[in-house]
C-alpha positions as CSV (number, residue, x, y, z in Angstrom):
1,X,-76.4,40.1,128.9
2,X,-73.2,39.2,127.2
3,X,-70.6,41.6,126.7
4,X,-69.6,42.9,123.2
5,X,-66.5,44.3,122.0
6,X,-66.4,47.2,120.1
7,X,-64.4,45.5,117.7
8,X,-67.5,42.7,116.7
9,X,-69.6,45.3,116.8
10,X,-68.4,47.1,114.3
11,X,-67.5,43.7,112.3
12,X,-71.1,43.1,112.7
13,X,-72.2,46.9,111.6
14,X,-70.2,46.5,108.3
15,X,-71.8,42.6,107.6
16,X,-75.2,43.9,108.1
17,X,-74.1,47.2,105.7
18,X,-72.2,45.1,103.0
19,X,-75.8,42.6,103.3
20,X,-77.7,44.9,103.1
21,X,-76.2,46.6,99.6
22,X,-75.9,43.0,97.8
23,X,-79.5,42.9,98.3
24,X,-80.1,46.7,96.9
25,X,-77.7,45.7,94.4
26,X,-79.6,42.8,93.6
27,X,-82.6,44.6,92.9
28,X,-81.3,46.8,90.0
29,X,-81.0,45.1,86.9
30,X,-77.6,43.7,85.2
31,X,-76.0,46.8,83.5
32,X,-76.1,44.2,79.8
33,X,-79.7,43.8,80.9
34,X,-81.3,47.2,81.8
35,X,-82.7,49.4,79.1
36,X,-84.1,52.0,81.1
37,X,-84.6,55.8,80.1
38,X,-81.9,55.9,83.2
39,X,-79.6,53.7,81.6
40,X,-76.6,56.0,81.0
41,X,-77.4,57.8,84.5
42,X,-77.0,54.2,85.9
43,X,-73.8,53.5,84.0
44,X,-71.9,57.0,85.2
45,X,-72.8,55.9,89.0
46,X,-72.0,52.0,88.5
47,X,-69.0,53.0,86.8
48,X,-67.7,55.8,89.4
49,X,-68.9,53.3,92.0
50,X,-65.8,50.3,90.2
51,X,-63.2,53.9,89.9
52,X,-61.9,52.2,87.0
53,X,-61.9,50.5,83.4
54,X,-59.0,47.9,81.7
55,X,-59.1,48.0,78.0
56,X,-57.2,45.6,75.7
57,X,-56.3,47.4,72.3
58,X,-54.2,47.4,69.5
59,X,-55.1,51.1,68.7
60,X,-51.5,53.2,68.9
61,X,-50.8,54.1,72.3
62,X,-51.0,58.2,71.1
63,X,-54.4,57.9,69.6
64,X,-55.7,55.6,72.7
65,X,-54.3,58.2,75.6
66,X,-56.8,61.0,73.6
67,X,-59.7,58.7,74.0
68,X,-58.7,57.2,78.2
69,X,-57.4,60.9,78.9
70,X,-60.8,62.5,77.7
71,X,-62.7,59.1,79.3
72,X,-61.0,60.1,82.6
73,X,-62.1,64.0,82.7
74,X,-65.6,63.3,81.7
75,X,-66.5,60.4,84.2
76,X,-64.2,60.3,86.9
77,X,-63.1,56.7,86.0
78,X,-59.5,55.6,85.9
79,X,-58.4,53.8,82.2
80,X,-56.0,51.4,82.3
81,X,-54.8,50.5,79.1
82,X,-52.7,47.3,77.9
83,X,-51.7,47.5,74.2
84,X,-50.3,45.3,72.0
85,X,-50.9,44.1,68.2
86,X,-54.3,42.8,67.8
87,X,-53.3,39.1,67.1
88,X,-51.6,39.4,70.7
89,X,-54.8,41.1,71.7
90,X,-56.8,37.8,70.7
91,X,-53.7,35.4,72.5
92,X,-53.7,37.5,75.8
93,X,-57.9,37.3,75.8
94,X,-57.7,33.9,75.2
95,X,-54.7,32.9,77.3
96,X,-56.3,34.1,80.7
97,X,-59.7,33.3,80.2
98,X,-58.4,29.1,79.6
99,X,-56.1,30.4,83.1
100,X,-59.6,31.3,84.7
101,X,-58.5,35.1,84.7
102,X,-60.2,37.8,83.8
103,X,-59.1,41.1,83.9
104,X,-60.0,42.6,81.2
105,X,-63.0,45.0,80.9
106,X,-63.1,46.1,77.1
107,X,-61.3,44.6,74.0
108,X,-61.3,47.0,71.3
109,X,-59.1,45.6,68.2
110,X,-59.9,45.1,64.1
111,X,-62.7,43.3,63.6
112,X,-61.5,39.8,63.1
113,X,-60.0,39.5,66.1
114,X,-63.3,41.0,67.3
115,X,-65.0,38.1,65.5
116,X,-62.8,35.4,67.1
117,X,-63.4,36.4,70.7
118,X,-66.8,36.0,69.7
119,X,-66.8,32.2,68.5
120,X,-64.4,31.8,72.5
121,X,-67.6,33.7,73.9
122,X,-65.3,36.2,75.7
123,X,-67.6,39.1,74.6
124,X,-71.3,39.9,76.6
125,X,-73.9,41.0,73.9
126,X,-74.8,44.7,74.3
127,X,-78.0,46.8,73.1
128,X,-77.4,50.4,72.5
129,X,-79.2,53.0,71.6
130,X,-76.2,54.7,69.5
131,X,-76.5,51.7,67.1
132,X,-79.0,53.7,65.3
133,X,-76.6,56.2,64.0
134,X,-74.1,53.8,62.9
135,X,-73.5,52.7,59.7
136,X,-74.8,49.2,58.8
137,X,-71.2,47.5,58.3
138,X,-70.5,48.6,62.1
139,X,-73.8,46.4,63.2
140,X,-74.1,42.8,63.7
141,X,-76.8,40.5,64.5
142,X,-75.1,39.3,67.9
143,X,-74.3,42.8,69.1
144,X,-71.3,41.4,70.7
145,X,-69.0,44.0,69.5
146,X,-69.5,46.9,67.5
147,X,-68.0,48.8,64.7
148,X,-66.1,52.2,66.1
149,X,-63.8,53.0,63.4
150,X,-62.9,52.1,60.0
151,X,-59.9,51.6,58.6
152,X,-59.0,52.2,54.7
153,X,-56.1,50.4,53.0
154,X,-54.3,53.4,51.5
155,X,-51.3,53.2,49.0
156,X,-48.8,55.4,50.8
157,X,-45.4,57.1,49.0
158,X,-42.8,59.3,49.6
159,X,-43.5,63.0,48.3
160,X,-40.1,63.4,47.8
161,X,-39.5,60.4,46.2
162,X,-42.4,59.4,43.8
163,X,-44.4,62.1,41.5
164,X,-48.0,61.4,42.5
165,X,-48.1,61.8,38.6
166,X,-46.3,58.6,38.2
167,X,-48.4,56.3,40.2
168,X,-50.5,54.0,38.5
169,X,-54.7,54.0,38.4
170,X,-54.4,50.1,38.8
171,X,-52.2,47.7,41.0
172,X,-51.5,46.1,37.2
173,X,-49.7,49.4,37.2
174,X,-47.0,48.4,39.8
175,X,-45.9,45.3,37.9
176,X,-44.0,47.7,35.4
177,X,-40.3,47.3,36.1
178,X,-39.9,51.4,37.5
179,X,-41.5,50.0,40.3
180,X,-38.4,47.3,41.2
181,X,-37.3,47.9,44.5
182,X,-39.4,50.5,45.5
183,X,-42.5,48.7,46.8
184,X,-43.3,47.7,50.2
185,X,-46.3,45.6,52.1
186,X,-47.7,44.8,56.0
187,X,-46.7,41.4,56.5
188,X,-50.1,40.1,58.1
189,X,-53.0,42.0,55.8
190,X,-54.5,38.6,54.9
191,X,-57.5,40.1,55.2
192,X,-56.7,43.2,52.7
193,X,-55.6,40.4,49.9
194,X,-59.0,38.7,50.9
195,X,-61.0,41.3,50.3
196,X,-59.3,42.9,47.0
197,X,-59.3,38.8,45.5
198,X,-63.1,38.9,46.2
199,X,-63.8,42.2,44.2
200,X,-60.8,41.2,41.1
201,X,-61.0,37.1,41.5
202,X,-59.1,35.0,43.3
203,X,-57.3,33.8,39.8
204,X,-56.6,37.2,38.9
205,X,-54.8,38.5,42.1
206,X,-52.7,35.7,42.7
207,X,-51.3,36.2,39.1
208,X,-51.4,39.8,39.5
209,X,-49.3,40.2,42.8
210,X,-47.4,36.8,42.0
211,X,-46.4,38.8,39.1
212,X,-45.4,42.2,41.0
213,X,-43.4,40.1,43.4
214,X,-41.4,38.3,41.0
215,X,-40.2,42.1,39.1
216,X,-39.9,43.9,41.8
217,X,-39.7,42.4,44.7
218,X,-42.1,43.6,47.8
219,X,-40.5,44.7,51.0
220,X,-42.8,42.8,53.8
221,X,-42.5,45.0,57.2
222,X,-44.0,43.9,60.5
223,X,-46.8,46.8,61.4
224,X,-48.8,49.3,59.8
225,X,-47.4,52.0,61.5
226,X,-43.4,50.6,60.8
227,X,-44.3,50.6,57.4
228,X,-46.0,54.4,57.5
229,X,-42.8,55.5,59.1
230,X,-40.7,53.6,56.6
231,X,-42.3,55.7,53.6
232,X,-41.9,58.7,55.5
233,X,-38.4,58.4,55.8
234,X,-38.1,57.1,52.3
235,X,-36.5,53.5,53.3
236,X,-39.5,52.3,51.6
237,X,-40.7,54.8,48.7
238,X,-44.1,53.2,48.3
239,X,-46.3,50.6,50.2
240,X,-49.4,49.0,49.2
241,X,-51.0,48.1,52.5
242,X,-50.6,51.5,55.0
243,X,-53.5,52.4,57.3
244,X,-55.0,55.6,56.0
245,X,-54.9,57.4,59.3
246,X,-50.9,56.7,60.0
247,X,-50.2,58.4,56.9
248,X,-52.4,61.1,57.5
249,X,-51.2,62.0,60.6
250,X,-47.5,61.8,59.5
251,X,-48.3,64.2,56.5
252,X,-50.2,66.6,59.2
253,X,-46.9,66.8,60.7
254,X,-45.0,68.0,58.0
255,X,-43.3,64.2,56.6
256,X,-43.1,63.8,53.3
257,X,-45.9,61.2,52.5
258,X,-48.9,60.7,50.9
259,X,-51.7,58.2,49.9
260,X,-54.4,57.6,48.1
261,X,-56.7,54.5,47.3
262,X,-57.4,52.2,43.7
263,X,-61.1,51.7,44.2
264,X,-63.1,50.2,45.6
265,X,-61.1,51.1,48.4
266,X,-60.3,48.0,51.2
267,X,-62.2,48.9,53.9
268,X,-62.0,47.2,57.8
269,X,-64.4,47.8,60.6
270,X,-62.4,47.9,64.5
271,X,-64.5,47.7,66.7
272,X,-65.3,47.7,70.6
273,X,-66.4,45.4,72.4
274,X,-67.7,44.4,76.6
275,X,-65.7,41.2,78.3
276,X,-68.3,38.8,79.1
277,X,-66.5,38.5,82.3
278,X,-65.5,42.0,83.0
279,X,-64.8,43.0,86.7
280,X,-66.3,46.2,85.9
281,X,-68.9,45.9,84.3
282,X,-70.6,49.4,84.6
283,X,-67.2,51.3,83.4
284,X,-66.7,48.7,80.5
285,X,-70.0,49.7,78.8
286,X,-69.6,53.3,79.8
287,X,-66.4,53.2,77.9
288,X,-67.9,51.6,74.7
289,X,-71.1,53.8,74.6
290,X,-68.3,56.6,74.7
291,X,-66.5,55.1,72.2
292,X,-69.6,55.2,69.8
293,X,-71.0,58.2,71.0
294,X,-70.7,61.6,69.7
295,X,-67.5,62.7,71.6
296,X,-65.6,59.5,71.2
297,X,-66.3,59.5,67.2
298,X,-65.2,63.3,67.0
299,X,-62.1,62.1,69.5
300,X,-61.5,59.6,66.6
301,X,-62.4,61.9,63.5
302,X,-59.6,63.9,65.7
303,X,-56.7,61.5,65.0
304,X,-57.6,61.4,61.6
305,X,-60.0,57.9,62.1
306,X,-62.8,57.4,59.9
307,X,-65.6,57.2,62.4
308,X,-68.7,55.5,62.3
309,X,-71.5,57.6,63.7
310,X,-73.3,59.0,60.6
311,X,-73.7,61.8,63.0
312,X,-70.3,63.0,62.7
313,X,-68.5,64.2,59.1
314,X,-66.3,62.0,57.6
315,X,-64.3,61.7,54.4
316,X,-66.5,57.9,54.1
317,X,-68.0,59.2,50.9
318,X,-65.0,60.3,48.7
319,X,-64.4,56.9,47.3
320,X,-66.4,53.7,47.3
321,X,-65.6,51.2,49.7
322,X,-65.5,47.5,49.7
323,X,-65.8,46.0,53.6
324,X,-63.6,43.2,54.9
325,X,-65.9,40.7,56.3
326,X,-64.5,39.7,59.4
327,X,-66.5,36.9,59.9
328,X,-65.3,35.3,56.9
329,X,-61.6,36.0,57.3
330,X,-62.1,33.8,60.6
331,X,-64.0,30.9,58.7
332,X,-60.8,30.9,56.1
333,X,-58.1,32.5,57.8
334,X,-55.8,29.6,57.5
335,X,-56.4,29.7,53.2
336,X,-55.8,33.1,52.9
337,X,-52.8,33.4,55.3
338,X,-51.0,30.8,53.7
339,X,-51.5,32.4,50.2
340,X,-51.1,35.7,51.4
341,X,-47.6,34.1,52.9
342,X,-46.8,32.4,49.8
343,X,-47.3,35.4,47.3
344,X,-45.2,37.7,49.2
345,X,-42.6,35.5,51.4
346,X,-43.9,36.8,54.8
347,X,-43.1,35.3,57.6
348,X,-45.7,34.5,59.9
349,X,-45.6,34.3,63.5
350,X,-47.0,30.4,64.3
C-alpha cells in the first residue's frame, strides 16, 4: 500500500467536494432560466452563497446608499456601488467588456443608455413576475432591462427669486425679454428636446427655443443635479430641464425652489438591468427584483422618485405625460445631439 500524506489527502477531499458541488450545481437551473414557484427562495441562497453585488449607476450616490443599505440588511449581500454619469455608465460597460472584463453585476442608468447596452448585448434577458404591476412604458419586448423609476422634466425656479405668478403656461412664454438672463438648461437633455419636438413639431421648437436663446440667452450647466443646486442658490433663477426629484428633495429641505411642468410633461423611464456576464449572477437578479418590488419602489417613492409599480402611490397621475422613447433617441442620437448642441451652444463631451 502506498503511503499518503495528509496533505494530498486532504487536497484530494476538497477536489472530490468542490466535484462533487459543480455537478449539484449543474443540476439546478441557470438563475435567467429557472421560473420555479422557488425562484426567489433560490435567488436569496444563490445570492448569500456569491456575499455580494457590483452595480453600475448614475443614480446620486445619497439616493443609491438608501436602496444598497436597505439591500444589505434584508439579504445579507454586500453592494458595491460605482457611480458615475450615465454616458460614463455606458463607456465603462462598454470599455471592459471590448477588455474581456467583466465586473459588473447590474447596470441601472436612464433608459437610453439602457437601450445601448442592449444593441452591445451586455444585458441577459430577465422574466419576472413583478412585470405585471408595472406600468406598460417600464416593459419591453426583450426584457433586457426594465423600467424602475421615472423621471419628469420639471421647470425649476427660485422661490425667492421668481413669483410662481409670473411664470408662463407655455415655453412661448419664456421668449419675452423679463426672462433675459435668468434662464438656465442641462447641457446633454437631447432626449428632453426630442421628445417636446415630437409632441410641438420639429419646425416649431427649433424656432421656438432658437428664439429664446437668441433674447435671453440660456445658461447650459453640466448635470441635473448642478443645475437643481444652481436654482436653489439663485445663480440660476430658472431652469427648463431639472429632474423633478432633485428639486423636490431640495425644497423638502427647506431651499428656496420650486417646479412645476407645461404639459404633456417629458417623461424618461431608468431602468435596471442584469450584466449578461455578471460574476454574480444570483445577487444581480436579486437586486433588480428588489429594485422593482414593493420595498425598492416605496425606497424610491422615499427619495421623492416616481416609481413604477402600479402597486405603490405615486403623483404619475397629476399631469399627462409624454414618454421619451429610448429606443429611438439611440437610432437618432447623433441628429438630435447636434441640434440640441446647436440651439443652445452646449458643449458636448466627444
Amino acid at each position: 500500500m502506498i503511503p499518503i500524506s495528509s496533505r494530498f489527502a486532504r487536497r484530494l477531499v476538497a477536489s472530490i467536494a468542490a466535484l462533487l458541488a459543480g455537478i449539484a450545481l449543474a443540476q439546478v437551473p441557470a438563475p435567467a432560466a429557472y421560473q420555479g414557484t422557488d425562484r426567489l427562495q433560490r435567488l436569496v441562497e444563490g445570492a448569500k452563497r456569491e456575499g455580494e453585488v457590483t452595480i453600475y449607476t448614475s443614480t446620486p450616490v445619497d439616493d443609491m446608499k438608501v436602496l444598497a443599505d436597505a439591500f444589505e440588511r434584508q439579504y445579507g449581500v454586500k453592494a458595491k456601488v460605482w457611480r458615475a454619469s450615465s454616458e460614463k455608465v455606458l463607456q465603462r460597460g462598454l470599455a471592459e467588456a471590448r477588455a474581456g472584463r467583466f465586473d459588473a453585476d447590474v447596470f441601472e442608468t436612464n433608459g437610453p443608455e439602457m437601450e445601448a447596452l442592449v444593441r452591445e448585448r451586455l444585458l441577459e434577458p430577465v422574466q419576472s413576475p413583478a412585470f405585471a404591476d408595472l406600468v406598460p412604458e417600464a416593459r419591453f419586448a426583450h426584457r433586457m432591462w426594465v423600467g424602475a423609476r421615472l423621471v419628469i422634466f420639471a421647470i425649476a425656479y427660485n422661490t425667492a427669486l421668481v413669483r410662481k405668478a409670473d411664470l408662463p403656461a407655455s415655453y412661448e412664454g419664456f421668449a419675452d425679454p423679463r426672462w433675459k438672463g435668468r434662464l438656465g438648461i442641462e447641457a446633454e437633455d437631447s432626449d428632453w428636446f426630442a421628445t417636446l419636438s415630437g409632441v410641438i413639431g420639429e419646425a416649431k421648437a427649433e424656432k421656438l427655443f432658437r428664439g429664446i436663446v437668441a433674447t435671453n440667452g440660456v445658461s447650459v450647466r453640466k448635470g441635473h443635479t448642478l443645475l437643481a443646486n444652481l436654482v436653489a442658490s439663485g445663480e440660476v433663477p430658472v431652469a427648463l430641464t431639472v429632474y423633478n426629484y432633485k428639486a423636490e428633495q431640495l425644497k423638502s429641505k427647506g431651499a428656496p425652489i420650486d417646479w412645476y411642468v407645461i404639459p404633456p410633461a417629458i417623461a424618461r423611464v431608468n431602468g435596471v438591468g442584469v450584466a449578461a456576464k455578471a460574476p454574480h449572477p444570483h445577487a444581480a437578479r436579486l437586486f433588480y427584483e428588489f429594485m422593482i418590488g414593493a420595498e425598492g419602489q416605496k425606497l424610491l417613492l422615499s427619495r421623492d422618485f416616481v416609481p413604477t409599480n402600479r402597486n405603490v402611490e405615486t403623483p404619475l397621475n397629476r399631469f399627462p405625460l409624454r414618454f421619451v422613447d429610448p429606443r429611438a433617441v439611440v437610432d437618432e442620437a447623433a441628429k438630435w445631439e447636434r441640434r440640441y448642441d446647436a440651439i443652445f451652444g452646449a458643449q458636448r463631451p466627444r
